[in-house]
N, C-alpha and C positions, 0 to 999 in steps of 0.2 A: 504494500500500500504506500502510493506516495504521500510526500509530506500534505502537499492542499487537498487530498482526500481524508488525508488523517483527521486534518483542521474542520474539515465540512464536516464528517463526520460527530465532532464532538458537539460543534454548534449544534448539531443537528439534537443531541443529547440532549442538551443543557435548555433549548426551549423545549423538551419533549417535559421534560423536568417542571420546566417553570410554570406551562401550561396545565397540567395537571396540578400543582399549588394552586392557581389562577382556578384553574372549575372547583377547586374545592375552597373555595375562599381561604385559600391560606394568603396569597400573596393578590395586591390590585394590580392592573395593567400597570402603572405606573411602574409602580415597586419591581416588577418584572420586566420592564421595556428596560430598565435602569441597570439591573444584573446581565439583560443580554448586552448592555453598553448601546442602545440607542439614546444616539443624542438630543436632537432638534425635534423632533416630530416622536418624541416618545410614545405618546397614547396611539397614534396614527399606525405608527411600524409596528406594533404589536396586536391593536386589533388585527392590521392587514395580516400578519401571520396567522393569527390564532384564526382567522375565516380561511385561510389556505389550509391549515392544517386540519379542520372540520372539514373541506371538502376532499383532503385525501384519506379521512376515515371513511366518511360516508360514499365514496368509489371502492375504499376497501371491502367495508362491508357489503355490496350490492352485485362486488365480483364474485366474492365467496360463496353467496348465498342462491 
């Protein structure tokens, strides 16, 4: 594995992480836009992930099923 798939990979982790604190109210968009280091547009980059990332469960689950 090269190094910028290593790096993607981790990101990839660490919002999988943050978003699940986030649905369980552990942590706000904020507080979690902040830990993945979004800067300017914090609430913005975070919702926009966390709607990406609901739409590649719900592809998930609709292929399996």
């Amino acid at each position: 594995m090269r190094r910028t798939e290593y790096l993607q990979e981790v990101r990839r982790m660490r919002f999988e992480e943050l978003y699940l604190s986030w649905q369980e109210r552990r942590l706000s968009q904020e507080e979690a836009a902040r830990v993945l280091g979004a800067c300017c547009l914090i609430n913005k980059c975070y919702r926009r992930n966390s709607i990406l990332r609901k739409r590649c469960l719900i592809k998930d689950v609709t292929e399996a099923g």
